[in-house]
N, C-alpha and C positions, 0 to 999 in steps of 0.2 A: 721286734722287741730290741734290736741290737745288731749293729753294723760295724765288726771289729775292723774292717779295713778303713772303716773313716781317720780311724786311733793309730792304728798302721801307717798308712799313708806316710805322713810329715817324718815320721820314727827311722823309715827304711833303712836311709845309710848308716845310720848310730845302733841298730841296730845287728846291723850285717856285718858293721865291724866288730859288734861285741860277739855275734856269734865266728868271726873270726878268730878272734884271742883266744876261746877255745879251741881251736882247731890246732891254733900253733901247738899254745902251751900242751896238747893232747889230754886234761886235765878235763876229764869228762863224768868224775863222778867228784862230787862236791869239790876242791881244790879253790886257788883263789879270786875266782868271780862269785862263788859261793859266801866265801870269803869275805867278800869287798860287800857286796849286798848285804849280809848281815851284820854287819860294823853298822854301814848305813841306817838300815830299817831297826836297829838297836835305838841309833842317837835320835831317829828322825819321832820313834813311838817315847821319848825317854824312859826306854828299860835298860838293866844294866846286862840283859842277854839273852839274844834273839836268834834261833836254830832252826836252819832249815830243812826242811824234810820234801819226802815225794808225795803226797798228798793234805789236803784238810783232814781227811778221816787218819791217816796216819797220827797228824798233828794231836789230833783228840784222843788217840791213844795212847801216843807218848807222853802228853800231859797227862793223865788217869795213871799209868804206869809208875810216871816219875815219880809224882806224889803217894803213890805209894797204894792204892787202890785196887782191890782185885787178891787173888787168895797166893798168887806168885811173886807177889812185891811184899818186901820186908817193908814195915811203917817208916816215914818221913815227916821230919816234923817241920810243918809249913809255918809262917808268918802267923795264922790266925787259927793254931791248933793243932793237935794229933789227927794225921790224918794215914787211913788205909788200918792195916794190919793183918799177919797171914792167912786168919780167916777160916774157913773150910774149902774144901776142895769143890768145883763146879759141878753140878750135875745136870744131866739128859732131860730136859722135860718133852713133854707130847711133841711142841712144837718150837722149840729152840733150845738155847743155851742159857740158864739162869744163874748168874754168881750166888755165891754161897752166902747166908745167911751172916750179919756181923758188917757186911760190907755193902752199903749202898748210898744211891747219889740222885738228890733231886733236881730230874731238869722236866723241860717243859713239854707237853705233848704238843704243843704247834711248832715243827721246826723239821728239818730236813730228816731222814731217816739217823744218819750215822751218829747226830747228839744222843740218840739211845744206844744203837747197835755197837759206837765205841766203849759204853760203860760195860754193856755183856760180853765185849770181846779181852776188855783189862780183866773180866772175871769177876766185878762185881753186878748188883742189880737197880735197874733204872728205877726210881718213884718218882712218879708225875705229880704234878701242881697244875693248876689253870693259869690263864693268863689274865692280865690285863685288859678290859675290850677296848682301852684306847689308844697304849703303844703296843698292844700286842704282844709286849713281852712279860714274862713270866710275873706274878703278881704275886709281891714279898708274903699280904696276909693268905694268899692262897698258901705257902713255902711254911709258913710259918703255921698254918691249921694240921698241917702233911707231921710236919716235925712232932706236934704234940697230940698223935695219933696213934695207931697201931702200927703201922711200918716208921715212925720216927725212930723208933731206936738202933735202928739197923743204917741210919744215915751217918755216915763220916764226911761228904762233900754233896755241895750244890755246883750243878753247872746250868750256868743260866744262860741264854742265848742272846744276843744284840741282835733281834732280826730286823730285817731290811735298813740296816746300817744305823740305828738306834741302839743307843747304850739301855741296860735295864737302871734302873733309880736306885741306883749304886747304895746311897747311905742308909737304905733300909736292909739290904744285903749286907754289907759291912755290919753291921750292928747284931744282923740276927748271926752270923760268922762269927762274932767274936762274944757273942754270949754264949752259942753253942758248943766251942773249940772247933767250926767247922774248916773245912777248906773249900774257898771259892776257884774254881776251875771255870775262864770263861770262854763261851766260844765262841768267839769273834769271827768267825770264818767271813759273815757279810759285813764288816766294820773298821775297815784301814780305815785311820784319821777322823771315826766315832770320838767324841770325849764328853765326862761327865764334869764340868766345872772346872775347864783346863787339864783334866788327865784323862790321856788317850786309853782306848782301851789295846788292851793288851798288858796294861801297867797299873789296872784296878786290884786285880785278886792275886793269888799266890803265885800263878803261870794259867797263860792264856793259849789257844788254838787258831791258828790263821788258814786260809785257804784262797788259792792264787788261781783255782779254775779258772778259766776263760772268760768267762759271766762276770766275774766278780771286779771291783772297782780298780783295785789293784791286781792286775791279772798275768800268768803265763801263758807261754803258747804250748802250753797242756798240762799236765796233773802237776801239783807243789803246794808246799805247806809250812809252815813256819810256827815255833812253839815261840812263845818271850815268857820271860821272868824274870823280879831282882831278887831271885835264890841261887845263888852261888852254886850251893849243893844240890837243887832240883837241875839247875842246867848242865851241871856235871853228868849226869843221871840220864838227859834225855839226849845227851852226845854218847854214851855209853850204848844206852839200849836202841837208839836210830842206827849203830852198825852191830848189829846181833849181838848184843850186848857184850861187848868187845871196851877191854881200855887196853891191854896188849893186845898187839895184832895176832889172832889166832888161839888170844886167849880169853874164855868167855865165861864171864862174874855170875851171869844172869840168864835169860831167857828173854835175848830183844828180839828185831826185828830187823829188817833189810831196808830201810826207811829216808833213808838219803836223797838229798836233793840233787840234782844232777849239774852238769857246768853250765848246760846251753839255757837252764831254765834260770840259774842263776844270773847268768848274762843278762839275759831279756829283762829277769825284773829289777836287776841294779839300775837299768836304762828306766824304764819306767818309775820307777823308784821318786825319780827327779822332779815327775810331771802330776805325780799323784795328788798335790796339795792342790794346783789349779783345776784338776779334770772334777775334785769331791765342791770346787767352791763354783764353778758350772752346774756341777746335779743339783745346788741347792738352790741356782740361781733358775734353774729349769724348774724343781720342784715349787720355787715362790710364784712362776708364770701358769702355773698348770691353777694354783688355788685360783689364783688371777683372773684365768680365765674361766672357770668352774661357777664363780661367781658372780662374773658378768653375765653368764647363761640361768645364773637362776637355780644353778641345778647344786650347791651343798645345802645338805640338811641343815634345817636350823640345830643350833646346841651342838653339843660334840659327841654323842653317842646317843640316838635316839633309844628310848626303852626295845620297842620294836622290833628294832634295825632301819634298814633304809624304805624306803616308801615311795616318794614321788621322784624324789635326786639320787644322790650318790650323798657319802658318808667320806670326808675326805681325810685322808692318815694325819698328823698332827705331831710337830717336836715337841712334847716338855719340858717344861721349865729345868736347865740345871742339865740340859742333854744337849748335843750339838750334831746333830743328823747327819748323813755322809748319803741319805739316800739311795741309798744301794738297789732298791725298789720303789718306787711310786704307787703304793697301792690302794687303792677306792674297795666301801662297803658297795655293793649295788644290788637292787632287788632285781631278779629273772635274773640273777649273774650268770649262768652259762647261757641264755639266749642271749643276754649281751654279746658274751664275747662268740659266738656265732656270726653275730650280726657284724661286729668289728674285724672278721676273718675274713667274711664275704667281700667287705671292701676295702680287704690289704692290709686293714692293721693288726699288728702283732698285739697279741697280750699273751699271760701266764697266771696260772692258777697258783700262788705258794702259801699253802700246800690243801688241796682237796680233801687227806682223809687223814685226820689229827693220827698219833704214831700211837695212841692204845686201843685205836680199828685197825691197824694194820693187822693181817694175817699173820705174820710173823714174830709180831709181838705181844698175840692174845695169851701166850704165856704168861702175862705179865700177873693177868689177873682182875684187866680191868672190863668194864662194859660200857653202852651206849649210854649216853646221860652224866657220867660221871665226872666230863669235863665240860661243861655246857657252855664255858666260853669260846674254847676252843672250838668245838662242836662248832657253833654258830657262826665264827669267823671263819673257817673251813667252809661252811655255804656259801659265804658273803664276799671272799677276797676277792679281787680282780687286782693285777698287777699290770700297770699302761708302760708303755714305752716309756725308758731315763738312761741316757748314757749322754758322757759330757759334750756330742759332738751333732746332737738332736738338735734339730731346727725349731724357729717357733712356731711356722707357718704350717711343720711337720705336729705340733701338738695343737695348734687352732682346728687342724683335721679328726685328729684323735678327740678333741673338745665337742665340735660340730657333730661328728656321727654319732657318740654316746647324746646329746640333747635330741637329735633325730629320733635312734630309738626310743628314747624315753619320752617321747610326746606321741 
């Protein structure tokens, strides 16, 4: 699925030296490679303030927090409404943690665990929407059904996901945001250098959520996370609470966190930083060769979402119009999808399931209150994903292989 030493390789000594400038400076929790990278990744997304933390799921915290979310943050008023307020205090249920009534946020059930588990850890509660079935992400009239329903009233913010490095169709969010007084919290964890019609995400909604895992486009060489926003005063707020909620040193406003990004990790991605525009216009020049060849084999569905799903071929992922893909995943509908990817394990090639079981069947989240059937798109792309090999440094000859064995099985 992914060979970071290919990425490494070329990097080594610009690398080695940046993790040397730490070493001098001894400037090992946040300081000025932290520093220098977020100046950077500021000008390079144009926001006017971009904060690095120790993880994505951090990030998604600190954004929920800042803005003001959950029954521990005093309200903050965002760009596009009141958003948060004190709330009720959280309580125990059977099988988690659920914020208090007064305070809640719709994001989507197809998306990595922590888009939920960070809204119940700000202390408020997650309401799901279905998706889209053909960018997979969150789908404004499904947001907008939730909104004018029985848990709508309890919504103060949407957080909607750019998964597999696709923006969501921004100007139906904006609109239903600013008719609502909501706040848009988005979480871009998979979408360095994603943009909706020239604007990057991270620089779409109030403040956004970044994540530099290892996997991801723009990557460290371990955990980190980055908030952005052009709120003066929400990034005041998530400098605050990313050190225990500290603006004098030892002296604490709030109730933050230990959240900081560290120097080595900042090093590494101000290096990286540089190379990130050509590695996203590679995955898209990989992901044009994958249709490419999908299509020489005969093997995409006619139309672009069959009623069905997939049947004879594969179902292949798809930009829309007014969104500019970064690719972060490559992922095909496919019928027998786990005997596929069986079949493609047998002979060496990687794939990944994201994500097998939509986040309102999680165990964990059956607090929520919801059941089987309730998100039937989700539900259904949960059966159907397969995610193939994309990283910027993949061969073609390496996805003619990946091409050939999926036409094998399926004949």
């Amino acid at each position: 699925m992914l060979d970071l030493k290919r990425q490494y390789a070329p990097l080594h000594e610009e690398l080695l030296a940046a993790l040397g400038r730490v070493l001098e400076t001894q400037q090992f929790i946040l300081g000025a490679e932290v520093a220098a990278f977020e100046k950077a990744a500021a000008e390079q997304l144009g926001v006017s303030h971009a904060l690095g933390c120790s993880s994505g799921t951090d990030a998604l915290w600190l954004a929920l927090a800042a803005a003001g979310l959950g029954p521990d943050q005093p309200p903050q008023r965002a760009k596009s409404g009141l958003a948060g307020g004190p709330g009720q205090p959280p309580h125990r249920a059977k099988s988690g943690l659920v914020g208090g009534p007064g305070q809640a946020v719709v994001t989507t059930p197809f998306s990595f665990f922590a888009s939920a588990s960070s809204i119940l850890r700000a202390g408020a509660t997650p309401v799901l929407a279905d998706i889209d079935p053909v960018s997979f992400n969150l789908s404004p009239a499904a947001v907008s059904a939730v909104l004018d329903g029985p848990r709508g009233a309890a919504v103060r913010a949407i957080l909607p996901v750019h998964l597999y490095g696709q923006t969501i169709e921004w100007p139906s969010f904006a609109r239903i945001a600013h008719e609502r007084g909501l706040t848009i919290i988005e979480d871009a964890a998979q979408a360095w250098g994603a943009e909706w019609n020239g604007v990057k995400a991270g620089g779409l909604g109030d403040i956004a959520a970044f994540s530099f895992y290892p996997t991801k486009n723009l990557s460290a060489a371990g955990d980190a996370g980055m908030v952005t926003t052009n709120s003066a005063e929400l990034a005041e707020r998530v400098k605050m609470l990313r050190q225990q909620g500290m603006r004098r040193r030892y002296y604490h406003d709030e109730l933050g966190w230990n959240a900081r990004m560290d120097g080595f990790q900042g090093a590494v991605l101000a290096v990286k930083l540089k190379y990130i525009g050509a590695w996203n216009e590679a995955r898209r020049a990989l992901a044009a060769h994958y249709h490419a060849l999908f299509a020489q084999a005969g093997l995409a569905e006619a139309g672009i979402y069959p009623v069905h799903g997939p049947v004879h071929g594969v179902v292949l992922p798809r930009e829309v119009p007014g969104a500019k893909h970064v690719w972060h995943q490559y992922v095909i509908r496919a019928p027998r999808r786990d005997a596929l990817r069986e079949f493609l394990t047998a002979r060496g090639i990687g794939s990944e399931i994201y994500y097998p079981l939509p986040l309102h069947q999680q165990e964990a989240l059956k607090c929520l209150g919801y059941a089987e059937g309730d998100f039937p798109e989700a539900e259904r792309a949960a059966r159907e994903v397969l995610a193939l090999p994309i990283f910027p440094e993949l061969r073609e000859d390496e996805q003619q292989t990946v091409v050939a064995a999926i036409a094998e099985f399926l004949s």
